[in-house]
N, C-alpha and C positions, 0 to 999 in steps of 0.2 A: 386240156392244158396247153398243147400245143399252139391252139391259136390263140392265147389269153397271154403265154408268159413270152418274153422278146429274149434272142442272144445278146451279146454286151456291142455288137454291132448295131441292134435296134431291132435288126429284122424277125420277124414271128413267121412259122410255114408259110403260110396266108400270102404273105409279101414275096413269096418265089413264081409266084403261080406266073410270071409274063417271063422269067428269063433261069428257070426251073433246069434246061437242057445244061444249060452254060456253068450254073453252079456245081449240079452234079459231076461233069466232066473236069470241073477244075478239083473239084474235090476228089476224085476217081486217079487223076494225074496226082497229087501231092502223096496218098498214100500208096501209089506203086515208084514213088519217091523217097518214101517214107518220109516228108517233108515234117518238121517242127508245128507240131501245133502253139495256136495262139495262145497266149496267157490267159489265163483265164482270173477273170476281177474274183476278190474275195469280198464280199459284205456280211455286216456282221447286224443281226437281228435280235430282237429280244426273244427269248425262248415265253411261251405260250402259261405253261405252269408256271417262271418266275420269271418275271421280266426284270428281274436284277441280275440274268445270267445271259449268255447269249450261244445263238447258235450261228454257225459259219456256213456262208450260203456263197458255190461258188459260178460265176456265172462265165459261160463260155461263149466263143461265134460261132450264129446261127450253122457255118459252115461246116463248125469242127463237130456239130452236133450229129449233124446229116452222116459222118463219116462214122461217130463212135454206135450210129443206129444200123447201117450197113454191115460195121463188123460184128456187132450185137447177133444181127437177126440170124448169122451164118455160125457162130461158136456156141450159142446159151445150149443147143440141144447135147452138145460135147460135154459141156460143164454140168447139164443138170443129169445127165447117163452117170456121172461119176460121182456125183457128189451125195452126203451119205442120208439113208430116209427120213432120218431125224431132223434135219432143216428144213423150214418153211419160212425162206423169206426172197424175195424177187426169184420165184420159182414157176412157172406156169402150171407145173405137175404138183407144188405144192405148194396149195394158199397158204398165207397164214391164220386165215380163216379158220384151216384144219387143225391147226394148231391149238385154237385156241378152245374149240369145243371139246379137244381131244382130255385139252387138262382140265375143264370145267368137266367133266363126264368120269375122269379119273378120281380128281378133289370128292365129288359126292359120292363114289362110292368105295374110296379109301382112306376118305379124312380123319378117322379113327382108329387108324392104324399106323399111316403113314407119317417119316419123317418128309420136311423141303427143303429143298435150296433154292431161291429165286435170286439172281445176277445179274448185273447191267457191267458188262465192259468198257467203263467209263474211258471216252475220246478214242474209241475202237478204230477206226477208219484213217485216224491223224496219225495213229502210231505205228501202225502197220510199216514194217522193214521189205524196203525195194529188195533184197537178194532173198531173203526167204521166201517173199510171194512167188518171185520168176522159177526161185529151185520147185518152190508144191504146181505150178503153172508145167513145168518141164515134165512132170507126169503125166497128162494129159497126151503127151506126143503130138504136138502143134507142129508143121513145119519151122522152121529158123524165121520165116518171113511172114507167117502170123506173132509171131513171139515179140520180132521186130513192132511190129501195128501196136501190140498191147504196151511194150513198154513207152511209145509215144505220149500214150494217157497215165503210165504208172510214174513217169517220170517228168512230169508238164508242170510246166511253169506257173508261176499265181503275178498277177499285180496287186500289189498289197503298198498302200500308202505311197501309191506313185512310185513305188520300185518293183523292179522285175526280179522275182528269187525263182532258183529249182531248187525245193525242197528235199532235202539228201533221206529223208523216210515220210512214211505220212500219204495216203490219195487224196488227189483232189476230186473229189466229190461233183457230180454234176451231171453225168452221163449212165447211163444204162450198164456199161462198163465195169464201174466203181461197184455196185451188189454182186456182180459173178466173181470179183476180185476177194471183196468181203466173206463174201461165202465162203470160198476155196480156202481162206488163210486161218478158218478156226475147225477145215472139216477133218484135220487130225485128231485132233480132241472128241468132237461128233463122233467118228466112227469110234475112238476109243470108250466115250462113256454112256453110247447107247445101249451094247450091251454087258456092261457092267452095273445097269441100277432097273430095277424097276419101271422106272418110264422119264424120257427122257425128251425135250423139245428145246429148239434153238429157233430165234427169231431175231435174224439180225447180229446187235449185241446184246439182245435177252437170253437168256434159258433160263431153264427150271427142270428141278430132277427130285422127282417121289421114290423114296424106298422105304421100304419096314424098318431096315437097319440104320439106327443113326453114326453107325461109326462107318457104315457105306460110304452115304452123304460127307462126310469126313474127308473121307479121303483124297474123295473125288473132287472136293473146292481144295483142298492144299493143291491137289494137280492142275485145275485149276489155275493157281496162281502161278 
């Protein structure tokens, strides 16, 4: 994907490869600046299942890309040490692959007995509140000047209809960034209703939770809400 899809600058990897020294050190200098990232364009797509609905696709410079994959490759192992066993989504330690066999292996040999909840966190990632994220983020014990880097992407700008907004809650979407953020902001609940049910998976804004008891299940979606 890297050499297929372009930043909102135009440029794709591909197109660094003669002046690759120069970007990276401009980009190396802006975040021990902690300089503003660029707006990043939002387009709006037809979603796949109903193309009478759409999905928000935001698109960044090649540059700010290069910078949100640098602080990716040095934090994800901090994030994924902490974060609780029951998610499986932009995890290296944990496909969602495993997820999914785990509940098709569960289903056939407890669909006879058990209660479900299956859930979708409708506009999970848009409604996400900037001071909550940073206080579950302050757990981790980041220096001040990592924390600094993350909120440059938790609080980045959109071009949307030729006007420039910072959205006061909500991530923009786009970098490698935005899953470690996503993950962290519902893994209060994860560690809470792992072990409280019978078997338990998050994926993303999916889960699903098998128990014998239907007033378990109960419970746990009012908590839930």
């Amino acid at each position: 994907r890297s050499q297929r899809y372009a930043g909102w600058d135009a440029l794709k990897f591909s197109d660094i490869e003669l002046n690759s020294a120069q970007l990276i050190s401009e980009a190396r200098e802006e975040l021990l600046n902690f300089t503003d990232l660029a707006p990043a364009v939002l387009l709006k797509i037809p979603k796949k299942s109903n193309p009478l609905k759409f999905r928000e696709i935001f698109i960044y410079k090649l540059k700010d890309r290069i910078k949100a994959q640098a602080i990716y490759q040095v934090v994800e192992p901090y994030f994924d040490a902490y974060l609780s066993p029951w998610l499986f989504s932009y995890r290296s330690s944990h496909p969602s692959y495993f997820a999914a066999r785990s509940v098709v292996r569960h289903y056939r040999k407890y669909q006879a007995r058990d209660f479900v909840l299956v859930a979708d966190a409708t506009d999970y990632s848009s409604n996400i509140l900037h001071d909550v994220l940073l206080e579950k983020i302050s757990r981790l014990d980041f220096p001040a000047e990592v924390v600094k880097l993350f909120t440059l992407f938790i609080k980045n700008r959109l071009l949307q209809d030729g006007k420039i907004i910072r959205p006061t809650f909500g991530l923009i979407s786009g970098t490698p960034l935005t899953g470690l953020f996503a993950n962290l902001y519902l893994d209060d609940f994860d560690k809470y209703c792992g072990p409280r049910a019978d078997f338990y998976r998050r994926v993303g804004d999916d889960l699903i939770i098998f128990d014998q008891r239907a007033e378990r299940i109960g419970f746990l979606h009012d908590y839930l809400l």
